[in-house]
N, C-alpha and C positions, 0 to 999 in steps of 0.2 A: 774599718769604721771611722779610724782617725780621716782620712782622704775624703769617704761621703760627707762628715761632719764639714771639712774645710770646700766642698765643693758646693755646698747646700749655703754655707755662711756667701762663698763668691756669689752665687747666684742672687742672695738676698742684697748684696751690695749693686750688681747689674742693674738690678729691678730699681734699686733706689736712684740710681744717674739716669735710668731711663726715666725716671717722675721728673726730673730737675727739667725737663728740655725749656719748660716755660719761663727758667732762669738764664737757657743761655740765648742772653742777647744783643744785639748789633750797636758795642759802642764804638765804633767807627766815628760818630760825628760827635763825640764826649772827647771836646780836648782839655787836657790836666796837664798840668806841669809840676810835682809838688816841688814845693819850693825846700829844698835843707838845708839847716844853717850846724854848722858841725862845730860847736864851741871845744871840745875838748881838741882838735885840730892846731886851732890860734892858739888858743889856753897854755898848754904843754910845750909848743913851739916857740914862746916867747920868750925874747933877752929879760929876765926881771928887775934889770933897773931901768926896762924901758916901758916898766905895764901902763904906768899914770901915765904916758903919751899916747896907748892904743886903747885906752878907757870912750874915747868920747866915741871913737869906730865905734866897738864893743857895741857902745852903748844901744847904736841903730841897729848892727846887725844882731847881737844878742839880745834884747830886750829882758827876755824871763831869767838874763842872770847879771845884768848888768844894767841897774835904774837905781831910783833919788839918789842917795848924797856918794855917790859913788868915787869921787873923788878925796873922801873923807881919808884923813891917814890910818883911823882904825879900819874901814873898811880894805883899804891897798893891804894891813896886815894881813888880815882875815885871807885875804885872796891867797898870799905868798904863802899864809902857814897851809891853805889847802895847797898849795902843787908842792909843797916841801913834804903834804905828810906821805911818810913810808908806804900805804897801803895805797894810797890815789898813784904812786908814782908806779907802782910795780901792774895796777888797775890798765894805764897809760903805757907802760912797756908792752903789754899781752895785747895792748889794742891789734897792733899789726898781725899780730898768730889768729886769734877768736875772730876779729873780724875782716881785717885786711883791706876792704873793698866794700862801699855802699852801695854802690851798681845794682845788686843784686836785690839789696832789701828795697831802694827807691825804685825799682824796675816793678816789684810787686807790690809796694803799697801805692803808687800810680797806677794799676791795674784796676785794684781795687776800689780806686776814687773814678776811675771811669765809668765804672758801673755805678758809683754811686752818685755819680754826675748825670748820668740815662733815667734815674727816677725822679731824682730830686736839681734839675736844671738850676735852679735859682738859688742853692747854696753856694756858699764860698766856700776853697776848699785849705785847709789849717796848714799854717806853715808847721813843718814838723823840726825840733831843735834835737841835737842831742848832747852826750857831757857826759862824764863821769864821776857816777851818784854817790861813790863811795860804797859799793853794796848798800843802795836803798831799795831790798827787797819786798818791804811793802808799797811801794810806789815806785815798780819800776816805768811806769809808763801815766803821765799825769797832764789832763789839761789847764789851759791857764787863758788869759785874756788876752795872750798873744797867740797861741797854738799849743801844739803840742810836744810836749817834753816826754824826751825817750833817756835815760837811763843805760847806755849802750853797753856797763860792764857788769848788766841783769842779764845778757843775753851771750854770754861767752861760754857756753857747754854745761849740759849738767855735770859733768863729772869737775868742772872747773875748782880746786883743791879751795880756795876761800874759803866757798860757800860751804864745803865742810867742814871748814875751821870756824863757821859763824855757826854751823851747827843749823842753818837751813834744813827744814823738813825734806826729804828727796823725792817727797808728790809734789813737790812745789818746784824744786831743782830740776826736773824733767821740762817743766816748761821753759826753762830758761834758755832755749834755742834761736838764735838768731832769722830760723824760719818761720818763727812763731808770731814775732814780733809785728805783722800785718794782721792775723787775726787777732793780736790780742788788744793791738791799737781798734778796727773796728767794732769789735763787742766793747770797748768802752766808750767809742763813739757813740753807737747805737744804744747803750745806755741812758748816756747823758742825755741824748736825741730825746730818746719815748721814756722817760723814768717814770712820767706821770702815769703811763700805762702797761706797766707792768706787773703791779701789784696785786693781787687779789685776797680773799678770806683764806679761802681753805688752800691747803696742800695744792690739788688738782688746779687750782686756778693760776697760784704762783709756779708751776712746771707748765702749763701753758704760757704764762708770761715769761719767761728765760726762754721756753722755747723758742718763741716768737725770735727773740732775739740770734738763736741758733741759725733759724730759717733766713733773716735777717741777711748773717755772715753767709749763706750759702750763696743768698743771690748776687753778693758784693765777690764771691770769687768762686763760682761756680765750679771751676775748674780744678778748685783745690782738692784732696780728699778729706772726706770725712773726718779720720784720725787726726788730720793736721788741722783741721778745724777747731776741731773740740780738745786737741792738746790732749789726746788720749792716744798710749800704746797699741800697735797693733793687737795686740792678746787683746786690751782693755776696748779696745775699739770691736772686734769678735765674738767681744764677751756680752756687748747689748746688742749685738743683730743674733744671736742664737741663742739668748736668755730674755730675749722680749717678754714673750708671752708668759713665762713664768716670772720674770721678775715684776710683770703687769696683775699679775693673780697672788703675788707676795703682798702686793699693796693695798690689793683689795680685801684680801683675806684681815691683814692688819687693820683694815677699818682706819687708813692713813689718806685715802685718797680726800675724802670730805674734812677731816681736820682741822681744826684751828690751829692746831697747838704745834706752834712752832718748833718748843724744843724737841717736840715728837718726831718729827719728819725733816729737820733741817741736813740731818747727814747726808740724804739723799740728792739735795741740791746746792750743796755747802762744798769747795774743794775739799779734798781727802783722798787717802791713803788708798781705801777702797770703801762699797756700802757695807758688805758682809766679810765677817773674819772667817767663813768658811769658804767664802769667792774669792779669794787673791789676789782674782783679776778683774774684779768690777770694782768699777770707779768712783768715785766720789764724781759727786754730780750726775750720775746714770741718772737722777729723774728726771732730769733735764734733758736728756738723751727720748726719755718717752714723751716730754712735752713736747720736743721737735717734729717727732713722728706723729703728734697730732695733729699739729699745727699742719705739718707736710701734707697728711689726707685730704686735713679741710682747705686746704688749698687746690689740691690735685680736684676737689669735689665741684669747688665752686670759682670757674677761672671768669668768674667779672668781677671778683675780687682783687682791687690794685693791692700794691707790696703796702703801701702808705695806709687805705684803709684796715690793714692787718695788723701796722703796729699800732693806730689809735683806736681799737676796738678792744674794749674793756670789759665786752660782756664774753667772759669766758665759757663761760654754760650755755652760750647759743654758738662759740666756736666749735665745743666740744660735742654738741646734740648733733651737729651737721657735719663734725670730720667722718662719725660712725665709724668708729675706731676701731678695730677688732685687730690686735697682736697676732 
């Protein structure tokens, strides 16, 4: 039974890359460069009675860590007691182990901007910086008016001993993989991008708005899988293609889909541990997992819908009448 069950769940995954085909598409003529500026590199590397001469560099190529009175002698302290504290220095040793090589992660968040360069031609694409945040686990990944700040020693392994001495939750620690780090950077993009249209009243309106978002991250890397998309375990990922349709009749049943009431329904679309302590392996955020697959029908349904009129489309209840959703 166990073998049909996991032959049934592969097949449901087949079926779903065979729907994508209208995401994979020809960016051959999307040329990207991201540009990386690697502060903790220079930062670490520096003689420090010689910082106040490489400040005014700093200054152009760092921007979002190095502006106004930066020459100031309390600010040159500030700087010296961060690469002296213990925990930034030992952050700065594990660099070479955890990550070693940017290749890999600029390889695929330039992937990923080519495709996002094939919808939307006329953006500019964020210089991306990174540094080490001190474990700033609520902000591992932050935009700014220069680009985007990445947090590089958020993404050193979940199992990375720190974050269990910070006592970091381990639904949260699982994301912290350094292959994560493209999709986690683009769903904040795509946030920031369409916030105004994501929102909606009830329950069912805001899991179609997140999904959007999901659909979003599909079309920016097509090629990725599912699981590494949504930052969900293989079990956890298995667990909403072969609990759809009942985790879709859970919701119904609860009288949760039409909802107002936030606190009702937030676990469902909120990170977390998992939705059910009797499911172990259902995720936190699985509602979001079924707003994707709605949003995915009403796409597959209606292809003279652009990607672009899908995230400023706000009337949920005419996405959701026409995906004709059936789990």
């Amino acid at each position: 039974m166990k073998n049909v069950s996991k032959l049934i769940i592969s097949a449901l995954i087949i079926l779903t890359s065979c729907e994508s085909n209208r995401l994979e598409v020809d960016t051959s003529k999307s040329k990207v460069k991201v540009i990386f500026n690697n502060y903790e590199q220079d930062l670490f590397n520096v003689n420090q009675t010689q910082i106040d001469k490489q400040l005014d560099k700093w200054s152009i190529k760092y921007p979002p860590f190095v502006h106004g009175d930066y020459k100031n002698a309390a600010n040159i302290y500030l700087l010296k007691d961060y690469l002296n504290n213990e925990l930034n220095l030992k952050l700065w040793k594990d660099w070479s182990e955890k990550i070693g090589d940017y290749e890999p992660i600029q390889s695929g968040l330039e992937n990923a901007f080519k495709h996002y360069k094939y919808y939307y031609p006329d953006d500019s694409i964020p210089h991306i910086y990174t540094y080490i945040s001190g474990l700033n686990h609520e902000k591992p990944i932050e935009f700014s008016p220069y680009g985007i700040i990445i947090g590089i020693d958020m993404f050193y392994g979940p199992d990375y001993r720190p974050y269990k001495k910070l006592q970091i939750p381990e639904f949260l620690c699982k994301n912290f993989k350094k292959e994560y780090i493209t999709p986690i950077l683009m769903r904040n993009l795509a946030k920031q991008k369409f916030k105004e249209f994501l929102s909606g009243k009830t329950m069912l309106d805001n899991m179609i708005g997140l999904g959007k978002i999901e659909y979003f991250l599909e079309a920016m890397m097509p090629e990725m899988p599912d699981s590494a998309r949504f930052q969900f375990t293989e079990k956890q990922m298995n667990w909403c293609y072969s609990h759809e349709e009942a985790f879709w009749k859970h919701l119904t049943m609860k009288n949760l889909l039409f909802s107002k009431d936030l606190f009702a329904y937030k676990k469902y679309l909120q990170p977390g541990p998992f939705v059910s302590s009797l499911e172990r392996d259902s995720p936190g955020r699985a509602g979001i997992f079924i707003g994707y697959k709605i949003v995915k029908e009403y796409m597959k349904r209606n292809t003279d819908i652009s990607l672009n009129e899908l995230m400023t489309d706000t009337d949920f209840k005419e996405i959701f009448s026409a995906a004709k959703y059936k789990p």
